[in-house]
C-alpha positions as CSV (number, residue, x, y, z in Angstrom):
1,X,98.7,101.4,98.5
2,X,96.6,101.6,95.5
3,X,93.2,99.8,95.3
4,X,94.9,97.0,92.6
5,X,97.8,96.2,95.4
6,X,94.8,96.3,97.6
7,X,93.0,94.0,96.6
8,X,95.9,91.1,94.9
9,X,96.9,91.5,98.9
10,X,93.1,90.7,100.0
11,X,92.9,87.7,97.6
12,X,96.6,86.3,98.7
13,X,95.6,86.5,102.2
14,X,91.8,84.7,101.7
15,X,93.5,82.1,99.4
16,X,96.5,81.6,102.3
17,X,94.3,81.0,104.6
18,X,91.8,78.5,102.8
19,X,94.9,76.5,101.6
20,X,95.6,76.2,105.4
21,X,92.4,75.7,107.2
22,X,89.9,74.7,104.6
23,X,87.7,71.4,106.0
24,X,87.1,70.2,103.3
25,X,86.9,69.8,99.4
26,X,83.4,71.7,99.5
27,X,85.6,74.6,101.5
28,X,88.1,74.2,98.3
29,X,85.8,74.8,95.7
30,X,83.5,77.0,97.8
31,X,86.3,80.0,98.0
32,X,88.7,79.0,95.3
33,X,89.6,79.3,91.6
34,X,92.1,77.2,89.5
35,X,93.6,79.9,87.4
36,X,93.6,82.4,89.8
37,X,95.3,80.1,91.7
38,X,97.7,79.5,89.3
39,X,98.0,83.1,89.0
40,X,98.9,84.0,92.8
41,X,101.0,80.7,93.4
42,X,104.3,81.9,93.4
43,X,103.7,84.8,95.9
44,X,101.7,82.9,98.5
45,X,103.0,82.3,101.8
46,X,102.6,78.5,102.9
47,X,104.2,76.5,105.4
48,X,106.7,74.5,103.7
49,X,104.4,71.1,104.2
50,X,101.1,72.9,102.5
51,X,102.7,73.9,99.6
52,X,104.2,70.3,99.0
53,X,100.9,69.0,99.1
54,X,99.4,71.1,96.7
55,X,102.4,70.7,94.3
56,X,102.9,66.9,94.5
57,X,99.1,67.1,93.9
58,X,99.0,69.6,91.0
59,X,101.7,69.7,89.1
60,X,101.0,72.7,87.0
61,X,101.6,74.9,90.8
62,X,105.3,73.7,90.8
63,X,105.4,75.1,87.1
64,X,104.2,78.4,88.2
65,X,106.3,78.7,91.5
66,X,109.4,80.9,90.8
C-alpha cells in the first residue's frame, strides 16, 4: 500500500470512529473537518442508524453519498 492509500485509510478509520463514539460536540470539532468530511463521506463505514443521523442533519452528506 502506498503512503497516500495509507494514510486516506488512517483518516477513514479516525473519522469512523469519532462519528461513532464522539461525547460530545467539543469531541466533533476537536478531531473533525467539514470538507474533509464531505470528502470521505461516501466511503465511510457507519452503522446504518449513524449515518442517518448525520444525513438528516447535514444535508450536503446525502449529496455526497454515492
Amino acid at each position: 500500500m502506498n503512503r497516500y492509500a495509507e494514510r486516506l485509510s488512517d483518516l477513514r478509520l479516525l473519522y469512523e470512529t469519532v462519528l461513532r463514539e464522539a461525547r460530545d460536540a467539543g469531541d466533533l470539532a476537536r478531531y473533525l473537518d467539514a470538507e474533509l468530511l464531505i470528502s470521505l463521506w461516501p466511503r465511510l463505514w457507519l452503522p446504518a442508524q449513524v449515518r442517518r443521523g448525520w444525513e438528516s442533519t447535514f444535508s450536503v452528506l446525502t449529496s455526497t453519498a454515492a
